[in-house]
C-alpha positions in Angstrom: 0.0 0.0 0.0 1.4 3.2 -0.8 1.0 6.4 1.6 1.4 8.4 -1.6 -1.1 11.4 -2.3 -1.9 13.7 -5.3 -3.5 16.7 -5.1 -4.6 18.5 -8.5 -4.7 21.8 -9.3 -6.7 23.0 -12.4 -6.2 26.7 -14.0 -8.7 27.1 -16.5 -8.2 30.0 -19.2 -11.2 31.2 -21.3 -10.2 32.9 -24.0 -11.6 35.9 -27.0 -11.3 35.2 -30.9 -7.6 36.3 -30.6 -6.5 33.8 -28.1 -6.3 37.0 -25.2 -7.5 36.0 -21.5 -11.1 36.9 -20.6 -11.6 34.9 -17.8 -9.5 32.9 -15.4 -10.8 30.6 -13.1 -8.8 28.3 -10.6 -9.3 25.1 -8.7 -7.5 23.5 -5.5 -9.6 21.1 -3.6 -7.1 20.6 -0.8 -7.2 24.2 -0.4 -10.7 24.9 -0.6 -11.2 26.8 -3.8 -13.3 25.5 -6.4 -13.7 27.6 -10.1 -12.4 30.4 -8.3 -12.2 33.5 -10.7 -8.9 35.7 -10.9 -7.8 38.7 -12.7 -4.2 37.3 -13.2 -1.6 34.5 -13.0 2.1 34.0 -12.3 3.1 30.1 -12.9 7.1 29.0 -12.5 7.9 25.7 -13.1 12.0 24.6 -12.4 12.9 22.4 -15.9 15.8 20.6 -13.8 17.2 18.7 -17.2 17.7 22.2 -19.0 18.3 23.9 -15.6 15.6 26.9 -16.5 12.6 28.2 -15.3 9.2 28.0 -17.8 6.7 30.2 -17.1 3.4 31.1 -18.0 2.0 34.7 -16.9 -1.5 35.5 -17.8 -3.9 38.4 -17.2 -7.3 39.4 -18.2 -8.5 42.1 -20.5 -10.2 43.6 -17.7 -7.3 43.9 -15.2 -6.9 47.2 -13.8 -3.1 48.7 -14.5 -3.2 50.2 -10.6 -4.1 46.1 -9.5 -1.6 44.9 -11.5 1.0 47.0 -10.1 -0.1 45.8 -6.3 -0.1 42.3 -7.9 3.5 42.3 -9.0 4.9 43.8 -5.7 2.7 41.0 -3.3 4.6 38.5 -5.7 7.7 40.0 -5.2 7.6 39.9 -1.6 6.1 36.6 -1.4 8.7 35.2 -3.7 11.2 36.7 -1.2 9.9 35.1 2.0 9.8 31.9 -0.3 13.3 32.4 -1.3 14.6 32.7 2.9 12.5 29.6 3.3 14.1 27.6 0.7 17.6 28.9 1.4 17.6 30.1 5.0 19.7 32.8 2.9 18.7 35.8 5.3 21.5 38.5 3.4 19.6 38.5 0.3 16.2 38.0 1.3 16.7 41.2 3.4 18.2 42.8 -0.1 15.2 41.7 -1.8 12.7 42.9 0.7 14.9 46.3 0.4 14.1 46.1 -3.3 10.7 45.3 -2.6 10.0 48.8 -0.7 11.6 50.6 -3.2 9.1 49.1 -5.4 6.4 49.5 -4.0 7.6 53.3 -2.8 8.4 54.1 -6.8 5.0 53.4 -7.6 3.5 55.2 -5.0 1.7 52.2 -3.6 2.7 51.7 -0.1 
């Protein structure tokens, strides 16, 4: 017996004639979201033969430019906390945060 589990999760893109985003919906059971709709998406996967990062970034038609901004600095500081959990690396996550208030202060929101 094997005390292996999967959990899925499904991203779901509708899209207009042209192939652009309209609508994106999202779905993680273990987490408690089912079809749950979002203005935009960040996905990084780590392709360990080629030793790069693929990514997919998607937003809608509809997302506001002043969200977006707030979007990409929430990302930025999540991906540094990720990156002090993952390397314990406590110099450069405190440059990133650094870089992170700059950011935020540049675009006048913080």
């Amino acid at each position: 017996m094997s005390d292996k589990i999967t959990s899925k999760i499904e991203l779901n893109v509708e899209l207009d004639a042209n192939r652009v985003p309209e609508k994106l919906h999202w779905t993680a059971q273990d987490g408690g979201i089912t079809n749950e709709e979002a203005k935009a998406m960040m996905l990084a996967v780590w392709d360990s033969k080629a030793q790069e990062t693929l990514r997919i970034d998607l937003w809608t038609k509809d997302m506001p430019v002043d969200e977006m901004k707030v979007f990409f600095h929430q990302t930025l500081v999540a991906m540094s906390d990720t990156f002090n959990r993952a390397t314990q690396d406590e110099k450069m996550t405190a440059t990133m945060k650094d870089f992170c208030d700059y950011f935020a202060e540049k675009l006048e929101i913080k």
